[in-house]
Structure formats: structure tokens, C-alpha cells
Residue frames as a rotation matrix with the C-alpha (Angstrom) as fourth column:
UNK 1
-0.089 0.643 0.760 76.71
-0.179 -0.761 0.623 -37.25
0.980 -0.081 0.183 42.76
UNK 2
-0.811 0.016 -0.585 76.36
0.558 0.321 -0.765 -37.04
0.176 -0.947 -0.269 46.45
UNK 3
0.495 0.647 0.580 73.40
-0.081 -0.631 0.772 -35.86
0.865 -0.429 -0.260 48.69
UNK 4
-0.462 -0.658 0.594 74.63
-0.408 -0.437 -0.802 -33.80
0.787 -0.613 -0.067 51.80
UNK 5
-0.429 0.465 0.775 71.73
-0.895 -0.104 -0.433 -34.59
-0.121 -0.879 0.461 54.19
UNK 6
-0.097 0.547 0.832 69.15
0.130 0.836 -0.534 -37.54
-0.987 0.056 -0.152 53.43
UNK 7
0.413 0.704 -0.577 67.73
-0.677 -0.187 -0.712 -38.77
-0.609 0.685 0.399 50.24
UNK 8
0.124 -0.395 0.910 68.44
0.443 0.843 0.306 -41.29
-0.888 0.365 0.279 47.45
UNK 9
0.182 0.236 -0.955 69.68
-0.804 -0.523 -0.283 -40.96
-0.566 0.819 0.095 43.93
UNK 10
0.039 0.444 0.895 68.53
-0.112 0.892 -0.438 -43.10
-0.993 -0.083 0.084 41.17
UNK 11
0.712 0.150 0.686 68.58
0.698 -0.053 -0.714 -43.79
-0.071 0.987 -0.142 37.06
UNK 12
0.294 -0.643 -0.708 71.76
0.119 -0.710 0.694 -41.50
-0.949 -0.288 -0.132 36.70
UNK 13
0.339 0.056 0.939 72.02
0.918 0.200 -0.343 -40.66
-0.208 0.978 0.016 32.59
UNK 14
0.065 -0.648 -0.759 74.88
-0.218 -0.752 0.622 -38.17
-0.974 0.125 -0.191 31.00
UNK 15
0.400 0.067 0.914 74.36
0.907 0.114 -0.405 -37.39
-0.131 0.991 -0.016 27.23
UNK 16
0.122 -0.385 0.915 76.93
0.216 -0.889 -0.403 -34.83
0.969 0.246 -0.025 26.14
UNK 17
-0.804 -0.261 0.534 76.82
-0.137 -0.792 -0.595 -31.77
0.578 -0.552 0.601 28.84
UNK 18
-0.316 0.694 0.647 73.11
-0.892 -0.449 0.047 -33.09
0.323 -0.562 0.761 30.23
UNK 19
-0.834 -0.155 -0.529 72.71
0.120 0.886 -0.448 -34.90
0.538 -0.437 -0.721 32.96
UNK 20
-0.469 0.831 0.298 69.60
-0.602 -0.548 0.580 -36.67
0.646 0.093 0.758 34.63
UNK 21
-0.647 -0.414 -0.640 68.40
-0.177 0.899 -0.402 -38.08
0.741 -0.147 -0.655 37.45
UNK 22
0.188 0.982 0.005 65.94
-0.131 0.020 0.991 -39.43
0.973 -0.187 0.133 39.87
UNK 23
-0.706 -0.474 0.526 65.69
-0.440 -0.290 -0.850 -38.06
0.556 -0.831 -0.004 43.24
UNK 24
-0.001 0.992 -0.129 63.49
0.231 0.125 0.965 -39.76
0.973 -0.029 -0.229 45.74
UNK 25
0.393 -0.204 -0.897 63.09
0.580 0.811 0.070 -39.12
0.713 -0.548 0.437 49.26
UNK 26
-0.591 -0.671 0.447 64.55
0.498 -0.740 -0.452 -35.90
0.634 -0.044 0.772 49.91
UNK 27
0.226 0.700 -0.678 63.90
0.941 -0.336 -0.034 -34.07
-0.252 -0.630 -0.734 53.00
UNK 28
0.929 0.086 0.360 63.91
0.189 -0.946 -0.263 -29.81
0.318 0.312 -0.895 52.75
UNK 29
0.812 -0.575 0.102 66.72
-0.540 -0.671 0.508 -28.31
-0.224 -0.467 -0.855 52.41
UNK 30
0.685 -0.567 0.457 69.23
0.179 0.740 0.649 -31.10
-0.706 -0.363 0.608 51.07
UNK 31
0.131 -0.611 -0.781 72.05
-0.958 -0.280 0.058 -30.07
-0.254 0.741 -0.622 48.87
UNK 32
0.728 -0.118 0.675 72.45
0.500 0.766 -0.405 -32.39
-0.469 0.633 0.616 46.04
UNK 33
0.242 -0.773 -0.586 76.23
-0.535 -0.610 0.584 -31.64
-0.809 0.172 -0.562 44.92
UNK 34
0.933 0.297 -0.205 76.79
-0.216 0.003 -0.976 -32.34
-0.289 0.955 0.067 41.18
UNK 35
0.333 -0.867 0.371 80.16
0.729 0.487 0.482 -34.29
-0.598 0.110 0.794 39.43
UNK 36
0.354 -0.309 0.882 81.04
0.582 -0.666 -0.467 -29.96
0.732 0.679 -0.056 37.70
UNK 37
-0.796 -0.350 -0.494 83.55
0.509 -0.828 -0.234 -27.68
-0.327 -0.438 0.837 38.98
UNK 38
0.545 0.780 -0.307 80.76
0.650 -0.625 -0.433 -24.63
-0.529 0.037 -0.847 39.52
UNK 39
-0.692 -0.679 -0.243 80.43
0.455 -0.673 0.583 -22.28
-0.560 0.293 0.775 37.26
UNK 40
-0.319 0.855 -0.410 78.25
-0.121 -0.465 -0.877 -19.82
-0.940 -0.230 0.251 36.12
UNK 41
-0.418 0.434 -0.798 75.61
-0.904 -0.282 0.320 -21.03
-0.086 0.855 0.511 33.06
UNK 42
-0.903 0.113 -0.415 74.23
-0.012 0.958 0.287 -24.13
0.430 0.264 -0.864 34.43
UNK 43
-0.094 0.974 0.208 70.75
-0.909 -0.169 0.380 -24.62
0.405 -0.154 0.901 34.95
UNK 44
-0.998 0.068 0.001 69.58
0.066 0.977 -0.201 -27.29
-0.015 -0.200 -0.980 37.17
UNK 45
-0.257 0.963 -0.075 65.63
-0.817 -0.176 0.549 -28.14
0.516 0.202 0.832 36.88
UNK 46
-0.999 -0.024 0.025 63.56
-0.032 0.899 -0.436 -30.07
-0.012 -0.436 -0.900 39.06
UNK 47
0.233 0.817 0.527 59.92
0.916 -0.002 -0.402 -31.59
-0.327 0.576 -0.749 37.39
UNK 48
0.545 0.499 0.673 60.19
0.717 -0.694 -0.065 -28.78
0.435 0.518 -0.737 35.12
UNK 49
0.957 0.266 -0.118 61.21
0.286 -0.783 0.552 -26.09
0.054 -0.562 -0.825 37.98
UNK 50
0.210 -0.948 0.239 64.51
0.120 -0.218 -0.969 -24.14
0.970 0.232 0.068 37.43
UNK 51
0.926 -0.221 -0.307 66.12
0.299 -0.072 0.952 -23.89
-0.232 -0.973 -0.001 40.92
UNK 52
0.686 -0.704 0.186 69.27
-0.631 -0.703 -0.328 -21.56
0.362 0.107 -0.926 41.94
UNK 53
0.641 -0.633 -0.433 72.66
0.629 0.757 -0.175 -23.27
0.439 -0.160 0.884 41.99
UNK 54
0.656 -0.731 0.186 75.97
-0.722 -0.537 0.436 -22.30
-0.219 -0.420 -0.881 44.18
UNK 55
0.000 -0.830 -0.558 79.24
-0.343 0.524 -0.779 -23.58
0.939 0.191 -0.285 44.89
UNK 56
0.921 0.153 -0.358 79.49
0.209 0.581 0.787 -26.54
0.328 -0.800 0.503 47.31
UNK 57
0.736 -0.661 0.148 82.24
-0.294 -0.114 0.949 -26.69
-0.610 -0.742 -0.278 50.16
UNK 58
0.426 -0.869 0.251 84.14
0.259 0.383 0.887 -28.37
-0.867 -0.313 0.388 47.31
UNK 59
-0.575 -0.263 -0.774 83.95
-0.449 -0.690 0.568 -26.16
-0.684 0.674 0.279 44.70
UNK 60
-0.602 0.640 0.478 80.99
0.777 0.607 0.166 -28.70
-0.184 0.471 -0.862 42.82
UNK 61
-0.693 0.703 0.160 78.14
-0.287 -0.472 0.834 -27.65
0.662 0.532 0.528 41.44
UNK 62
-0.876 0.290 -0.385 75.05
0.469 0.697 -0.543 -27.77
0.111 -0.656 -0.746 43.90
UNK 63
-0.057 0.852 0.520 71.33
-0.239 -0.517 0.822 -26.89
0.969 -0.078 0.233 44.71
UNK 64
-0.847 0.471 0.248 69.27
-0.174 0.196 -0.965 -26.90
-0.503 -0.860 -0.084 47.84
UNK 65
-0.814 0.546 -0.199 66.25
0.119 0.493 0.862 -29.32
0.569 0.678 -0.466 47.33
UNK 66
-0.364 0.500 0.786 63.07
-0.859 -0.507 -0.076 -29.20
0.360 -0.702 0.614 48.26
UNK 67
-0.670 0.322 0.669 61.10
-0.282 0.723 -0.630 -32.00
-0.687 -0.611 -0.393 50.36
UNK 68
-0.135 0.277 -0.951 60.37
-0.965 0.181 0.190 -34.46
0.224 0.944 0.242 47.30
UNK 69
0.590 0.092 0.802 58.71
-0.064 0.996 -0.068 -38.46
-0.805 -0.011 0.594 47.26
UNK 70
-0.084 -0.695 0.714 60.39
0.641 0.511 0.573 -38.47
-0.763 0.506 0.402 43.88
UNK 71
0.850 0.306 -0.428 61.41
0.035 -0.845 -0.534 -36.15
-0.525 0.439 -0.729 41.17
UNK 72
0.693 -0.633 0.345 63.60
0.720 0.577 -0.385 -36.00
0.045 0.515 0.856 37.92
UNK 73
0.205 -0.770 -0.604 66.89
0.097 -0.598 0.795 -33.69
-0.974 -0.222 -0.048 38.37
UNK 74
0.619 -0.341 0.708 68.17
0.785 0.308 -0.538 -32.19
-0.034 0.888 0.458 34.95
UNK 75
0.276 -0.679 -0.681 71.37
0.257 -0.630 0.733 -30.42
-0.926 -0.377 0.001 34.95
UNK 76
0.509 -0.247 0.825 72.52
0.840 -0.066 -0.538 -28.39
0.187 0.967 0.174 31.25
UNK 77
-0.285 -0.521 -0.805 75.04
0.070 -0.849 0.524 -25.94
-0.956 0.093 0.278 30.65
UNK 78
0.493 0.817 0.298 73.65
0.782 -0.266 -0.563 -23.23
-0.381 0.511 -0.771 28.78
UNK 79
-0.483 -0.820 0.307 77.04
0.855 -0.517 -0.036 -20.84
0.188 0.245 0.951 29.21
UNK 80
-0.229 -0.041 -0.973 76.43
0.627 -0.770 -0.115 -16.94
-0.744 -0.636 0.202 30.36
UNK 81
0.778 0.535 -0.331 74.90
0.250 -0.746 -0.617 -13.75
-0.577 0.398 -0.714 28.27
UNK 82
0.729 -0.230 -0.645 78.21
-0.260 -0.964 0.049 -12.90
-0.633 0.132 -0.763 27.95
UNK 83
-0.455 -0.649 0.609 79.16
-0.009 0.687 0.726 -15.81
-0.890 0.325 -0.319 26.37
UNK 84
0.338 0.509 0.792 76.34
0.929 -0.046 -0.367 -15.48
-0.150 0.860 -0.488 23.65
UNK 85
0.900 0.068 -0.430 77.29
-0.126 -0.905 -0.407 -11.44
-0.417 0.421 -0.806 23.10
UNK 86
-0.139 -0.949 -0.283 81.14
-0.486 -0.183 0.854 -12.19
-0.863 0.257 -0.436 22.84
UNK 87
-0.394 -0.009 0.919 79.94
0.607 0.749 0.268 -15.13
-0.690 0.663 -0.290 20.06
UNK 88
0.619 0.678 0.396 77.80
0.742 -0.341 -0.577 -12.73
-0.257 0.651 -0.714 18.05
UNK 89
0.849 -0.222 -0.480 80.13
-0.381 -0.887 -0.263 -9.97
-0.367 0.406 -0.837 18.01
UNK 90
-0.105 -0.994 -0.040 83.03
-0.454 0.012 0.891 -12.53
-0.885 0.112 -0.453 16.88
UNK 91
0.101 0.613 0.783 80.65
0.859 0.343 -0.380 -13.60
-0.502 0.711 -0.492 13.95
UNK 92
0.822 0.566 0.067 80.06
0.484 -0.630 -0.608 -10.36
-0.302 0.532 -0.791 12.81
UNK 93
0.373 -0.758 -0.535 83.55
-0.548 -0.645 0.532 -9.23
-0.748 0.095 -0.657 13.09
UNK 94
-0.499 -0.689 0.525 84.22
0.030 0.592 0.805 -12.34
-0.866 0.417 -0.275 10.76
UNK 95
0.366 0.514 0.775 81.62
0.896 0.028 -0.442 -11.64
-0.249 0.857 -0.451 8.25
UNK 96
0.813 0.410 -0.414 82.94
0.316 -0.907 -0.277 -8.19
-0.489 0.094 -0.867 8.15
UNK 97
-0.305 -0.952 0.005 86.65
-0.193 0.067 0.979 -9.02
-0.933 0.297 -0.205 7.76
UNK 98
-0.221 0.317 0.922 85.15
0.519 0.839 -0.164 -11.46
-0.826 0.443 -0.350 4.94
UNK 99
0.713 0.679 0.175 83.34
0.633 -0.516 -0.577 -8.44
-0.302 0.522 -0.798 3.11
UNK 100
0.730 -0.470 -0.497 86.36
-0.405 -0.882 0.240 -6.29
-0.551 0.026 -0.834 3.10
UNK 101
-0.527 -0.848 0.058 88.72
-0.390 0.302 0.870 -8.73
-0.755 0.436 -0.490 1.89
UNK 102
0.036 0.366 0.930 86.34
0.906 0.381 -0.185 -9.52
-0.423 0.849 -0.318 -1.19
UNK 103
0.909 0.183 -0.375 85.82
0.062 -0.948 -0.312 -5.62
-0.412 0.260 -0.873 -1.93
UNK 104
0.369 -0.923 -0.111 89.42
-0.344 -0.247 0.906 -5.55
-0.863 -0.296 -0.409 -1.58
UNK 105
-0.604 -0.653 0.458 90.10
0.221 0.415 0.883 -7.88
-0.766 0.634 -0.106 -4.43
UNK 106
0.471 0.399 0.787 87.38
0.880 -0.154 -0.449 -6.79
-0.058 0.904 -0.423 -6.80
UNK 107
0.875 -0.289 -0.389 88.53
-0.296 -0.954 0.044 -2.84
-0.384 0.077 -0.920 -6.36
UNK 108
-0.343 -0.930 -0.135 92.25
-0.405 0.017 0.914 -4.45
-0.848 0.368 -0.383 -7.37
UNK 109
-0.328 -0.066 0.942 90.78
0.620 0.737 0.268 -6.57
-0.712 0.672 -0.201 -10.09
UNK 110
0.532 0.704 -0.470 88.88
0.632 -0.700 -0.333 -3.59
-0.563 -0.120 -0.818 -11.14
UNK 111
0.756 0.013 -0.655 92.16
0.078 -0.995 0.070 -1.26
-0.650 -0.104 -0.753 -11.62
């Protein structure tokens, strides 16, 4: 993890996809750039407070902090709307296959 401008990071902890850490120190305005190629469906929170992410200079994940004595950083990928619609409609298209190819064999047992 790097900060661009001033500030320490501290207690660094990665479980799975969420990662968490303790900023202290931070004047306004520092970009804290993140160890993910950016992409869109991470959330970063700071105490609690969702804050908007971009893409750093090196293609990282990154925020602009505010002016903080200390505060915990939690980063999660959560993935994109259009990841949850494409999942639901590839569910349903398998429950539907599912239904047709049981019909299918009772209507043959059937005749």
C-alpha cells in the first residue's frame, strides 16, 4: 500500500478479498493507492464512511483521504449491478432449462 503525500499506514490485515487498515496522520487530500488493479465494484470505507475510489497513475486502486489522527481503512469487492443481474438471469435460465428437461422426460415416459 503506498500513501502519495504524507501519512502512515499501520496493522495491515487481508482475509479473502477484504482488506484493513490503520491510517494515522493523514493530511487532506492524500491518495492512499491500494495493492488491486482498479476496477469497478470496490468499496473502500473509512470509520464507517464509504468514500469514492479512481484509478491511480498506475492503474491501482485509490481514494483521496481526508485529514485523519487515525482511522480504520476497509477495502471489499462487492462486483457491479451488472454483475448481480447477469447472475440472476443465469440462475433462472438454469432452473428453466432444468424444468423443461424434466417435463421433457415425463411427457416421453407418459407416451
Amino acid at each position: 500500500m503506498l500513501l502519495k503525500e504524507f501519512g502512515e499506514v499501520d496493522k495491515v490485515e487481508k482475509i479473502g478479498q477484504q482488506l484493513t487498515c490503520i491510517a494515522q496522520n493523514v493530511e487532506k487530500g492524500t491518495i492512499i493507492e491500494f495493492p488491486y488493479i482498479y476496477y469497478p465494484g470496490y468499496i473502500v470505507t473509512v470509520n464507517g464512511e464509504e468514500k469514492e475510489t479512481f484509478e491511480s497513475e498506475n492503474g491501482f486502486l485509490a481514494v483521496s483521504l481526508p485529514e485523519i489522527t487515525q482511522s480504520e481503512i476497509s477495502v471489499n469487492y462487492v462486483g457491479t449491478n451488472l454483475m448481480l443481474v447477469s447472475k440472476i438471469i443465469s440462475g433462472v435460465t438454469l432452473i428453466c432449462i432444468i424444468i423443461y428437461w424434466i417435463f421433457k422426460r415425463y411427457m416421453k415416459c407418459n407416451s
